[in-house]
Each structure stands twice: as structure tokens, then as C-alpha cells.
VOPA-893905 format. One record per residue (C-alpha): residue number from 1; x, y, z. Coordinates in nm, 3 decimals, always signed. Each point is the difference from the previous one (the first is absolute). Example, Ala and Ser with C-alpha at 12.3 -4.5 7.8 and 13.67 -1.06 7.14 Angstrom:
<atom k="1" u="+1.230" v="-0.450" w="+0.780"/>
<atom k="2" u="+0.137" v="+0.344" w="-0.066"/>
This chain:
<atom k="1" u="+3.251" v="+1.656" w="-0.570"/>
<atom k="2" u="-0.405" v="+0.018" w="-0.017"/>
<atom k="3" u="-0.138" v="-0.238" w="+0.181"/>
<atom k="4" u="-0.181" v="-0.146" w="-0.321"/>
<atom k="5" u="+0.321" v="+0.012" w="-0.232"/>
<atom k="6" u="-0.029" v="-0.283" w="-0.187"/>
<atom k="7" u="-0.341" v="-0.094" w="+0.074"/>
<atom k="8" u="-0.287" v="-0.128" w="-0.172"/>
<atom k="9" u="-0.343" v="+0.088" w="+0.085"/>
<atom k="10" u="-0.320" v="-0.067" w="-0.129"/>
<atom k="11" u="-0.276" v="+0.274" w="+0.051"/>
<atom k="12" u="-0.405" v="-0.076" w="-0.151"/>
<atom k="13" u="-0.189" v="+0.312" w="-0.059"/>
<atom k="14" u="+0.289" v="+0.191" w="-0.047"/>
<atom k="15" u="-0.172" v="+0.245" w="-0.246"/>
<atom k="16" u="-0.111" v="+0.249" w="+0.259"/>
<atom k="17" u="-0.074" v="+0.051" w="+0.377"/>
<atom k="18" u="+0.143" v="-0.139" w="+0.261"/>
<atom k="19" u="+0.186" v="-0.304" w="-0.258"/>
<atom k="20" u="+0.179" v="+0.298" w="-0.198"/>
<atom k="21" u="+0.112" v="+0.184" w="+0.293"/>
<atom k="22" u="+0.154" v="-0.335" w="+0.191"/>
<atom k="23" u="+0.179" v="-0.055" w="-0.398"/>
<atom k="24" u="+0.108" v="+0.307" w="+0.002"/>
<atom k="25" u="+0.155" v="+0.023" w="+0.349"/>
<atom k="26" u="+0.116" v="-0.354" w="-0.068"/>
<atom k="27" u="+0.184" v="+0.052" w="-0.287"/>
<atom k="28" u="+0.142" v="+0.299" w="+0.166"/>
<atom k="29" u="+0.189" v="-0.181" w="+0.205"/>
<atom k="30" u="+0.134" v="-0.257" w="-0.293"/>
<atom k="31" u="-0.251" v="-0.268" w="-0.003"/>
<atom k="32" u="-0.087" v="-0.095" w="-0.362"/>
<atom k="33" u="-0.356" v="+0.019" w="-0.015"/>
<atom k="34" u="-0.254" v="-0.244" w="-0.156"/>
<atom k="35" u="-0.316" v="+0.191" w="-0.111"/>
<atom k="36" u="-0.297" v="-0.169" w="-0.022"/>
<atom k="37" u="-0.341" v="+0.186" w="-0.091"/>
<atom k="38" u="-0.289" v="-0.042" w="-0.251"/>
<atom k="39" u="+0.084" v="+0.306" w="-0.235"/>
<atom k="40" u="+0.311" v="+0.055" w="-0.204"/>
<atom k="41" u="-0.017" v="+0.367" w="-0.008"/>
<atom k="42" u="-0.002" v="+0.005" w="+0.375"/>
<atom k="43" u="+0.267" v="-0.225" w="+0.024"/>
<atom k="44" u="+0.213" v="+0.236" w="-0.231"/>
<atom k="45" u="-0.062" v="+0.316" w="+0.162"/>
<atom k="46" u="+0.140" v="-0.175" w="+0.336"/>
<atom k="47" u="+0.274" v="-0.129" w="-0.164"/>
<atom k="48" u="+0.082" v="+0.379" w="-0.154"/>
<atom k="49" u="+0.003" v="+0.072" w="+0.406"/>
<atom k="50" u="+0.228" v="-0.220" w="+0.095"/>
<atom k="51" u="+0.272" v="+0.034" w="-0.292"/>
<atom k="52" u="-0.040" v="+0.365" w="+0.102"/>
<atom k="53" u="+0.145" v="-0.055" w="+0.340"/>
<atom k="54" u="+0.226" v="-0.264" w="-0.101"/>
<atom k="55" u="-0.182" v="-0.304" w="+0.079"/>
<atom k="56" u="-0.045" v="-0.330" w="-0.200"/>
<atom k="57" u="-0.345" v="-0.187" w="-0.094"/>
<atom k="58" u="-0.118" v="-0.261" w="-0.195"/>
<atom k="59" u="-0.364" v="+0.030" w="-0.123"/>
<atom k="60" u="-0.274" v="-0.280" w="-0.013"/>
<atom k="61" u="-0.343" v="+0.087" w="-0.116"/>
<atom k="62" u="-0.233" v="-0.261" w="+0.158"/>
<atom k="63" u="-0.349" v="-0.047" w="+0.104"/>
<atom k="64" u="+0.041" v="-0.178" w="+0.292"/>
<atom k="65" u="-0.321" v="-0.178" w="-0.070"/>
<atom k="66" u="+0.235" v="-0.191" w="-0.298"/>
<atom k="67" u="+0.091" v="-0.292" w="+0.298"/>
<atom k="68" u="+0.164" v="-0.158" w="-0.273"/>
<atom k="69" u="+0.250" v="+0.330" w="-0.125"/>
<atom k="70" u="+0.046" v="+0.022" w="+0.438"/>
<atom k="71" u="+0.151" v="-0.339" w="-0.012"/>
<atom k="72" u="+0.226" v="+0.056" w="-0.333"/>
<atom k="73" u="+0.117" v="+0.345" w="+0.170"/>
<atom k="74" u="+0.203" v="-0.238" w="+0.264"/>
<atom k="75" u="+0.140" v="-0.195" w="-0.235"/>
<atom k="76" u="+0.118" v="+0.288" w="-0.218"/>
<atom k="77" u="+0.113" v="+0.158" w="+0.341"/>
<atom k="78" u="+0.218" v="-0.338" w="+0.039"/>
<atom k="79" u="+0.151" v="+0.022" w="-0.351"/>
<atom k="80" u="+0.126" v="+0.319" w="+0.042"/>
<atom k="81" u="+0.077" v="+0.063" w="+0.390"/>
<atom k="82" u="+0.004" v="-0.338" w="+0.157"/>
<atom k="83" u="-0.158" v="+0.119" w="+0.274"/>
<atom k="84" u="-0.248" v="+0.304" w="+0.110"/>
<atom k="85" u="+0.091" v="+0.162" w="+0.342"/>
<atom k="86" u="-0.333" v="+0.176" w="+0.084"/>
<atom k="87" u="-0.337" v="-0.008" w="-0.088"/>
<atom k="88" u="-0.245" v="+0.364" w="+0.070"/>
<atom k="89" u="-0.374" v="-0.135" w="-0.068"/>
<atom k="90" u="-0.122" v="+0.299" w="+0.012"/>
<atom k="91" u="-0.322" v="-0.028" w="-0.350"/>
<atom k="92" u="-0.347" v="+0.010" w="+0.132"/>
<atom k="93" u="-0.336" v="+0.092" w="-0.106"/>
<atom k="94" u="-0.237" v="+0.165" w="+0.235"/>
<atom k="95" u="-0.353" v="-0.174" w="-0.184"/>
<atom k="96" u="-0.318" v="+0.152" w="+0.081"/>
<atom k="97" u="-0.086" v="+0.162" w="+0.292"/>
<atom k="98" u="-0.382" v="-0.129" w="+0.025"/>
<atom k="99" u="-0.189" v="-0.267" w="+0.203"/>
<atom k="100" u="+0.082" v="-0.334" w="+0.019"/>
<atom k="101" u="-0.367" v="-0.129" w="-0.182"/>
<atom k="102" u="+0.065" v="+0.256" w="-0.288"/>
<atom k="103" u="+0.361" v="-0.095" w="-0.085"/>
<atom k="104" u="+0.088" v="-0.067" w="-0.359"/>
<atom k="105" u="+0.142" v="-0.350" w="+0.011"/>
<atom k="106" u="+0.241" v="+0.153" w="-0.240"/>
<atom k="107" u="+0.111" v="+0.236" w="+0.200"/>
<atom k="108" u="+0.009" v="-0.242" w="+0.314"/>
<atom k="109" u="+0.245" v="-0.255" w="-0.248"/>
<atom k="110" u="+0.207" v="+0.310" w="-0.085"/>
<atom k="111" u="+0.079" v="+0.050" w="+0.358"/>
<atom k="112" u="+0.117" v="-0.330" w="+0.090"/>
<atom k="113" u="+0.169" v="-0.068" w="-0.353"/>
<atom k="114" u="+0.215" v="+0.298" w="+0.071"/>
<atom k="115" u="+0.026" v="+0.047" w="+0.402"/>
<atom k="116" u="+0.026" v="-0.335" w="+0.049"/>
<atom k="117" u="+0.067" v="-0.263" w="-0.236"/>
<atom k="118" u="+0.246" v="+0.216" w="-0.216"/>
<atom k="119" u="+0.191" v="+0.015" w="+0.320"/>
<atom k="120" u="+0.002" v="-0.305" w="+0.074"/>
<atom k="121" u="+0.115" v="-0.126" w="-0.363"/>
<atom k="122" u="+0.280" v="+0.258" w="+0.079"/>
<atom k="123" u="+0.118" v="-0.209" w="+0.306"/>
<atom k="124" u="-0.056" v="-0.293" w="-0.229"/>
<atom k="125" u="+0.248" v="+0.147" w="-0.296"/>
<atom k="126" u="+0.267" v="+0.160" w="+0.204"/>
<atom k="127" u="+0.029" v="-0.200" w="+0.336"/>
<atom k="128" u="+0.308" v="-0.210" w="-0.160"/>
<atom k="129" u="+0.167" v="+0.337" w="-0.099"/>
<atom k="130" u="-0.058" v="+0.148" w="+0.312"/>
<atom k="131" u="+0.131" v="-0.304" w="+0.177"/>
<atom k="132" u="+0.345" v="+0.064" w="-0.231"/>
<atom k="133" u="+0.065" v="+0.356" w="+0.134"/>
<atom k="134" u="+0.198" v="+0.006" w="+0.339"/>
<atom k="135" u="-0.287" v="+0.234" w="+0.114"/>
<atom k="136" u="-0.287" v="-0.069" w="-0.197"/>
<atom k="137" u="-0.312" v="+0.269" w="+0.127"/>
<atom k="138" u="-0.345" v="-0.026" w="-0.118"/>
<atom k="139" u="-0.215" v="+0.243" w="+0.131"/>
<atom k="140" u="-0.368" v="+0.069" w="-0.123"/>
<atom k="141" u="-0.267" v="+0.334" w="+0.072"/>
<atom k="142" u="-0.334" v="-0.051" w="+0.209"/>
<atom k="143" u="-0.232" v="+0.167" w="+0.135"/>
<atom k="144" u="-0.186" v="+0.103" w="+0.364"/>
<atom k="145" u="-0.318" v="-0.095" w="-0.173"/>
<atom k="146" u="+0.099" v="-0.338" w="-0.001"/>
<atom k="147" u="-0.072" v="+0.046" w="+0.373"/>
<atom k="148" u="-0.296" v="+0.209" w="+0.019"/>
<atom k="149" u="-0.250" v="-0.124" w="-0.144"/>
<atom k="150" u="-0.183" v="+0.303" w="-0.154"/>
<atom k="151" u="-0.345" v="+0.005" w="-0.204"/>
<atom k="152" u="+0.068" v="-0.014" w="-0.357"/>
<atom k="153" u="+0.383" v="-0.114" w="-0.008"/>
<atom k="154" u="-0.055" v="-0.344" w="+0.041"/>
<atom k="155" u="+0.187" v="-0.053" w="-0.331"/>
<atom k="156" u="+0.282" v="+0.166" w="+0.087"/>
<atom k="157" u="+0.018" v="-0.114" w="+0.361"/>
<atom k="158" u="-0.052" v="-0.338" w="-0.131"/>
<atom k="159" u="+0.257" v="+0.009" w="-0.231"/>
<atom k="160" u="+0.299" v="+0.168" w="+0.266"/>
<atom k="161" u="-0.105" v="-0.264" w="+0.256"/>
<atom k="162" u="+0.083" v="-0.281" w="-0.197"/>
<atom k="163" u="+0.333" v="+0.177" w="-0.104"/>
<atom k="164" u="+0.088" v="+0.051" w="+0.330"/>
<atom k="165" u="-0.054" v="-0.448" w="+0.064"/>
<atom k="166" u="+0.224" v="-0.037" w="-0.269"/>
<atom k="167" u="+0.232" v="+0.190" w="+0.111"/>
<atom k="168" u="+0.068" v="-0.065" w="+0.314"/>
<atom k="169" u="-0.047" v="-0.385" w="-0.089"/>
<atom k="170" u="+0.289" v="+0.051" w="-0.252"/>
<atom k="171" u="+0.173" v="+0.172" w="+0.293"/>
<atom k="172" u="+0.045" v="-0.326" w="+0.226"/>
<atom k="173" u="+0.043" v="-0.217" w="-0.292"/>
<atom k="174" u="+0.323" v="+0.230" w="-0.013"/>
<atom k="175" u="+0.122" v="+0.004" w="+0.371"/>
<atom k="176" u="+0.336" v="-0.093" w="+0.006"/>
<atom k="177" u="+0.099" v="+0.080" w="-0.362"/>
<atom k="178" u="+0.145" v="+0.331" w="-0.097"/>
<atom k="179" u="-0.332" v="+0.074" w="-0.146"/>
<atom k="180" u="-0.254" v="+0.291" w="+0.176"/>
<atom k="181" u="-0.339" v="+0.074" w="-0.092"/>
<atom k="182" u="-0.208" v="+0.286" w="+0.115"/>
<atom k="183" u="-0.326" v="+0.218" w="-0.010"/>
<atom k="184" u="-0.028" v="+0.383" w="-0.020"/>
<atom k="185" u="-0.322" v="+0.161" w="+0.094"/>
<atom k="186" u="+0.126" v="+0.347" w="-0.154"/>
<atom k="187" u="-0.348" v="+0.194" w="+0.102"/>
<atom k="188" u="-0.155" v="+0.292" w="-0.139"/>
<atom k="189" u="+0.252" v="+0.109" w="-0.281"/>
<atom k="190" u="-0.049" v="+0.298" w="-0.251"/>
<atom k="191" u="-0.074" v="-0.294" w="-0.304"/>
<atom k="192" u="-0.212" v="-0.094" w="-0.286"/>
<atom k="193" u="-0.179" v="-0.261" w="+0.198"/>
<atom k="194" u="-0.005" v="+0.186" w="+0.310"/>
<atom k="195" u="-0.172" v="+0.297" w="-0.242"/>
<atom k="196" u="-0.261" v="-0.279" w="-0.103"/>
<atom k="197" u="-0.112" v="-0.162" w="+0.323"/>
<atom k="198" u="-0.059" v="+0.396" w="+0.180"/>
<atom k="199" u="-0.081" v="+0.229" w="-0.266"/>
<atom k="200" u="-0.077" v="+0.266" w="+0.223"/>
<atom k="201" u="+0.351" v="+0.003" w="+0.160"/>
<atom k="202" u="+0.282" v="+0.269" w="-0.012"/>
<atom k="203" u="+0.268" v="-0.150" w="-0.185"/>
<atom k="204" u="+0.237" v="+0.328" w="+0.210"/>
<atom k="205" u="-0.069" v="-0.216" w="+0.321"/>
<atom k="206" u="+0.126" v="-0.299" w="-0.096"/>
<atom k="207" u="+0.379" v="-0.091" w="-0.018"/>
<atom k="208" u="+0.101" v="-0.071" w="-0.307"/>
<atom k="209" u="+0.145" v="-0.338" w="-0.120"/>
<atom k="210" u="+0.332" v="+0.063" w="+0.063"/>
<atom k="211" u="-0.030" v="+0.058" w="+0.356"/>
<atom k="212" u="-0.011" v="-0.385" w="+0.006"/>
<atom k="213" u="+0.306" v="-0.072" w="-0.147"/>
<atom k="214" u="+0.251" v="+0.030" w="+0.250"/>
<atom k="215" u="-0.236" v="-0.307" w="+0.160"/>
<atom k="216" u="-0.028" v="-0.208" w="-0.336"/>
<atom k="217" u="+0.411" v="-0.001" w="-0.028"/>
<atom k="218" u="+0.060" v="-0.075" w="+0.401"/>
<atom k="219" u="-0.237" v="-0.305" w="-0.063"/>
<atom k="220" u="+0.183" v="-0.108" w="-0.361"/>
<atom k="221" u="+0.346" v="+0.058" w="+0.115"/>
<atom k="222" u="+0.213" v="-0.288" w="+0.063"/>
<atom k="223" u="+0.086" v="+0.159" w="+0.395"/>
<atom k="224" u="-0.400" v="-0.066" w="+0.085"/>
<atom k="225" u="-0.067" v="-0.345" w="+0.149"/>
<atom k="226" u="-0.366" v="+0.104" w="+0.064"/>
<atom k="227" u="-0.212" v="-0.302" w="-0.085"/>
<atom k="228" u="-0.352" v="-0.080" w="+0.011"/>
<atom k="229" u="-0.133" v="+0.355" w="+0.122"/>
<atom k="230" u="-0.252" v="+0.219" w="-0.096"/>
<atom k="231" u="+0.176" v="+0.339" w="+0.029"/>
<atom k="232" u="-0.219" v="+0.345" w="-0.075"/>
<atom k="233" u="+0.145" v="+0.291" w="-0.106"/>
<atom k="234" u="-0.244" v="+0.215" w="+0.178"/>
């Protein structure tokens, strides 16, 4: 038996990159997959993936700036499952790369409505389903820059660094139950966002997002009793 049979996993920004690679390798191992991403025609074209190989997934268009649909995606979660058994937070937006004193405040709000509080209404939503799997997982993407303090990410930095507090504040709030919660610091990937931020880069050098999966599933399977680390790919 697959070591997801049975399982049911929610994955945001499951419409390409790294998201659609972890749903894919997730639901190749049995997991039914939640998809969660802003566009319905991306959401469909994954799906067509996974039926292809077998796999099972349940699509949910959402802006994850709609706080309100986040919390109603829980309790539609409940009605159906009872329960949710991991959680991949993997939806970001990269802002602006610019200085600090010429930041759109729009842009700046985007960040942390996405990055951060979006994530956070996440843990909000789905801690009492996690809590009802007997291996609940929540595990949620970073970045290095939220250590590194670069000119012209402070946005993004910003925004990682305060995922990273919630996280790992969620993680000892669940010491001692059988729920984990971890970050990934994937690096330099061959995706969209990585395409973005460093225009000038050769997508050839760059692993693509796959390489990361094999990670991603060790950290959401219900064998890992990692908790509270910040664990890089590269």
C-alpha cells in the first residue's frame, strides 16, 4: 500500500510549479488531492494530469485574499472528510523587487495578504481537521531571503519572515499532539517566480520543481515526526 492511500491532502497553488509537481507526486502515491489556486483553467489542466496517472483531486478555485471563502473551505473540508491529514502551503507572490521608499503600498499589502496572513487564516481553518487525522502534517514554502536581507526584496523577505514566526509558533503550540508543522526553503528552482525575481538566469541550470518532491512527501508523510524545523532542499 502507498504510503498516502487513503489520504487527504490539501495543496494551495497547486496550478503550476513546485504546488503541481508535490500534487502530482502526491496523488501518485494515493493521496486525494485538494487543489487550491486562483484560476480554473489551471486547476483543470492539473487535474487532466493527475486522472492521467490515476490519481484523485478535488478542485477549489480561490483567491486566497477571500479570508472569508479560506475559512468556509474548512468547514466544507469537515462536511465531507471529517478531517484533513496534511496541509502543503506552498501560494506566494514574489511583489516588487524595488527599494523599500518606492514600494507600492499595494504591492507591500499583497505580500503580506498572501505570504502571510492567508497562511495564517489556513492554520486558523484547518487546525481542528488537522488535529482529527492520526498524523496531521502542515508544512508551508519559504524562502533564504527571509534571511538575507537583500536591497530591493524587503517585501518578499518581509513577508517569508513572518511566515516562518508563524510557523514555528504553530509548531510548539503542537508539541505533544500528533500534529507536525514545517518550513521548506526549496532554493533556486526552474519556476515562474524564480523566472521573475532573476530574469537573466538559465532556466537549464536550475532543477526543476520536481526535484523537490521526494522532500515535500518525506515531510507530509505520516512516518516524519520532524517538527518545528526549517529544512532546505538545497
Amino acid at each position: 500500500m502507498a504510503r498516502f492511500s487513503g489520504r487527504i491532502i490539501l495543496v494551495t497553488g497547486a496550478s503550476r510549479g513546485i504546488g503541481l509537481a508535490a500534487a502530482k507526486a502526491l496523488a501518485a502515491e494515493d493521496a486525494h488531492v485538494i487543489l487550491v489556486a486562483r484560476t480554473v483553467g489551471g486547476l483543470e489542466e492539473a487535474d487532466d494530469e493527475i486522472q492521467k496517472s490515476g490519481g484523485a483531486a478535488t478542485l477549489v478555485p480561490l483567491d486566497l485574499k477571500d479570508f472569508a471563502a479560506i475559512d468556509r473551505l474548512g468547514a466544507t473540508i469537515f462536511e465531507r472528510w471529517g478531517r484533513l491529514d496534511a496541509l502543503l502551503g506552498n501560494a506566494g507572490v514574489l511583489g516588487t523587487l524595488t527599494p523599500l521608499a518606492h514600494l507600492d503600498p499595494k504591492i507591500f499589502a499583497e505580500c503580506l495578504d498572501v505570504n502571510v496572513t492567508a497562511n495564517w487564516r489556513l492554520i486558523r481553518s484547518l487546525d481542528p481537521l488537522l488535529r482529527k487525522s492520526d498524523a496531521g502534517r502542515a508544512l508551508f514554502v519559504t524562502s533564504g531571503a527571509a534571511h538575507r536581507f537583500r536591497s530591493y526584496w524587503g517585501a518578499y523577505a518581509m513577508s517569508k519572515a513572518a511566515l516562518e514566526a508563524i510557523v514555528l509558533t504553530y509548531a510548539a503550540e503542537c508539541a505533544g499532539t500528533a500534529v507536525t508543522a514545517n518550513l521548506l526553503n526549496p532554493g533556486p528552482l526552474r519556476t515562474r517566480m524564480r523566472q521573475k525575481a532573476m530574469p537573466g538566469e538559465d532556466p537549464a541550470t536550475l532543477d526543476p520543481p520536481e526535484a523537490v518532491c521526494p522532500l515535500i512527501l518525506e515531510l507530509l508523510s505520516p512516518a516524519c515526526t520532524r517538527n518545528g524545523e526549517l529544512v532546505s532542499y538545497i
